[in-house]
Each structure stands twice: as C-alpha cells, then as structure tokens.
C-alpha atoms as a printed R data frame, in Angstrom:
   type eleno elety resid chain resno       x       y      z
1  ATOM     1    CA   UNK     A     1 -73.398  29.040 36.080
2  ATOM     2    CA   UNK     A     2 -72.680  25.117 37.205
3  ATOM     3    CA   UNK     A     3 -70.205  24.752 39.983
4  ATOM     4    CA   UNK     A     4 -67.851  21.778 39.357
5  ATOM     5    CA   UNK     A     5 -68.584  19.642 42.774
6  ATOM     6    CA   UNK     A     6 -66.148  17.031 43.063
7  ATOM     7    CA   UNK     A     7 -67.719  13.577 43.404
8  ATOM     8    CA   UNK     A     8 -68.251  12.036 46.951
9  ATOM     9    CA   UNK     A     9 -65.333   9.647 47.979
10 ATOM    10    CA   UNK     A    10 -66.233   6.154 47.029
11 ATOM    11    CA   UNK     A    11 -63.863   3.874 49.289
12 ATOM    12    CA   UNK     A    12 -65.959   0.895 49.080
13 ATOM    13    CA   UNK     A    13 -63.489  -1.633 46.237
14 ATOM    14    CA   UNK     A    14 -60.127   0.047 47.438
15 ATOM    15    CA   UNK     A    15 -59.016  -2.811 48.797
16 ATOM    16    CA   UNK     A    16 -59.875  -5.306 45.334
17 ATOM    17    CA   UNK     A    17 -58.313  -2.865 43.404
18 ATOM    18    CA   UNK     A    18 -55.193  -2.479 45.533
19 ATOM    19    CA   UNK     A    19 -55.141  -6.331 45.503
20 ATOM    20    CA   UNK     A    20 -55.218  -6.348 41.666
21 ATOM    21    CA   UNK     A    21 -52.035  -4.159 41.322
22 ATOM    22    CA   UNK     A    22 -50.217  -6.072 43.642
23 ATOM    23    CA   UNK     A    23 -50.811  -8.705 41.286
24 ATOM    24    CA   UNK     A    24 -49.680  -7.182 38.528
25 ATOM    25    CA   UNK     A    25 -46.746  -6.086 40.012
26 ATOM    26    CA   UNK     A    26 -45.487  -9.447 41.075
27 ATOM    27    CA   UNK     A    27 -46.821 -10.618 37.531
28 ATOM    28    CA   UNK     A    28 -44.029  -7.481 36.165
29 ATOM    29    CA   UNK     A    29 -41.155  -8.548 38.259
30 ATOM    30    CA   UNK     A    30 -41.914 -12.339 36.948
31 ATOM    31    CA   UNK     A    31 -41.872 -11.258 33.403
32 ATOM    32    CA   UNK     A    32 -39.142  -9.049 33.802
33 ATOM    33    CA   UNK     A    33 -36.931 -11.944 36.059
34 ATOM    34    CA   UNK     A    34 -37.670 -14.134 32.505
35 ATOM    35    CA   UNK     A    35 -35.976 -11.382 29.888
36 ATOM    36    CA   UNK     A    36 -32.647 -11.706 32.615
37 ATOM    37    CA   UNK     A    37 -31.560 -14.378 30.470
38 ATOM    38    CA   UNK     A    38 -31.738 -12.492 27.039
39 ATOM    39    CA   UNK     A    39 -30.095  -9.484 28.858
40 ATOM    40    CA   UNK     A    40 -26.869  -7.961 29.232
41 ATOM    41    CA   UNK     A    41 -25.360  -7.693 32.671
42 ATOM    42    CA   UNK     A    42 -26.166  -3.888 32.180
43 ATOM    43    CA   UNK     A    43 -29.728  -4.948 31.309
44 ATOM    44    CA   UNK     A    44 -29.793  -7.198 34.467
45 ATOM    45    CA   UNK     A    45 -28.658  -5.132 36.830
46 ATOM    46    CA   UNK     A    46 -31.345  -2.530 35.884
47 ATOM    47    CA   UNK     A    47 -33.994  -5.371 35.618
48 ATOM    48    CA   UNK     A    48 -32.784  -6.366 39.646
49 ATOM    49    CA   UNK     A    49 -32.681  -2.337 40.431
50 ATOM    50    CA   UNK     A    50 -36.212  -1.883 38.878
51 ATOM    51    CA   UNK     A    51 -37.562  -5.389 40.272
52 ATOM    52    CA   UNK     A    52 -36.455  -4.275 43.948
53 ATOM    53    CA   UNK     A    53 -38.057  -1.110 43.738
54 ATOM    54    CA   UNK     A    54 -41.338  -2.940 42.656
55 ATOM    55    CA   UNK     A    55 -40.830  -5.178 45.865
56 ATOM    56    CA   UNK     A    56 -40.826  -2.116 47.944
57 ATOM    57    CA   UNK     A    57 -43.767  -1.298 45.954
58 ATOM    58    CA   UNK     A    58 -45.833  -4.375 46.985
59 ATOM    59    CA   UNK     A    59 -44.862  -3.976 51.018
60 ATOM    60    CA   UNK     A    60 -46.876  -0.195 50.886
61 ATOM    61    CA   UNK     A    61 -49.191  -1.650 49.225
62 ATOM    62    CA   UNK     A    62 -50.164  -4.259 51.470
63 ATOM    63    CA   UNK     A    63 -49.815  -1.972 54.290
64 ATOM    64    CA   UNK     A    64 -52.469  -0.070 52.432
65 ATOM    65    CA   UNK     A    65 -54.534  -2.736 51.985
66 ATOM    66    CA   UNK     A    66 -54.195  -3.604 55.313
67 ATOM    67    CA   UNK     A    67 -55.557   0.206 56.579
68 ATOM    68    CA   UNK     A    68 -58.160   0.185 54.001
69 ATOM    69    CA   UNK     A    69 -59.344  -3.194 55.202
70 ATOM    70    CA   UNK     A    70 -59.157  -2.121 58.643
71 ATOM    71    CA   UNK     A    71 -61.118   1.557 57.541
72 ATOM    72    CA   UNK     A    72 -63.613  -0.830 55.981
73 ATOM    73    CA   UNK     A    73 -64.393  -2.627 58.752
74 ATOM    74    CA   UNK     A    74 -64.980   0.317 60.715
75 ATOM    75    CA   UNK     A    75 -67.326   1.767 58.419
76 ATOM    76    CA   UNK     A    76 -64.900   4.418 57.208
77 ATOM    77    CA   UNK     A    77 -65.309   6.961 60.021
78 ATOM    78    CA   UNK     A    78 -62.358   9.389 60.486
C-alpha cells in the first residue's frame, strides 16, 4: 500500500507568480473599462461594481507580495 504524501511546500516563485496576476488583473479591469462604451448603464454599473472589487483584489495582493517578499528574504523560517 502507497501512502499519498503531499508534496513539500515550494515557496520559492510566489512572489513572480503573484506579480503576474496582478497584472492580469489590471490588464481585466482595462479591457473591461473599454466594453463601458458598448454597454448599457446596467452593463456599466456592473462593469464599475466588478472592476472595484478587482481593485480590492490587487491591494491583498500586493500586501501578499509584500509578506512573501519579506518571508523570502528571511529564508522562509516560521
């Protein structure tokens, strides 16, 4: 019988690959700030609702990115 081990916890590109989905986040509020214009107030207001949420989004993020940064640097003791 093989026990399922769960694999060791790899830390070390955290903070690249937090960095690339705060990119694609502000790339998904830019695209979605461009189909305003085609929209209906409805659609807009949803758009802004969504794109604010995506805002708040980024900011933990980057306060992630920060701590991860800051784990890094200390050689991720606990």
């Amino acid at each position: 019988m093989t026990h399922n081990r769960p694999k060791p916890d790899d830390r070390s590109d955290n903070v690249e690959k937090l960095q690339d989905m705060v990119q694609n986040t502000i790339e998904n509020i830019e695209a979605a700030e461009e189909t305003m214009a085609f929209s209906s107030e409805e659609e807009r207001q949803n758009i802004q609702a969504k794109n604010q949420r995506r805002e708040e989004s980024i900011e933990a993020l980057r306060s992630e990115i920060r701590d991860e940064a800051q784990a890094r640097e200390n050689g991720y003791r606990e």
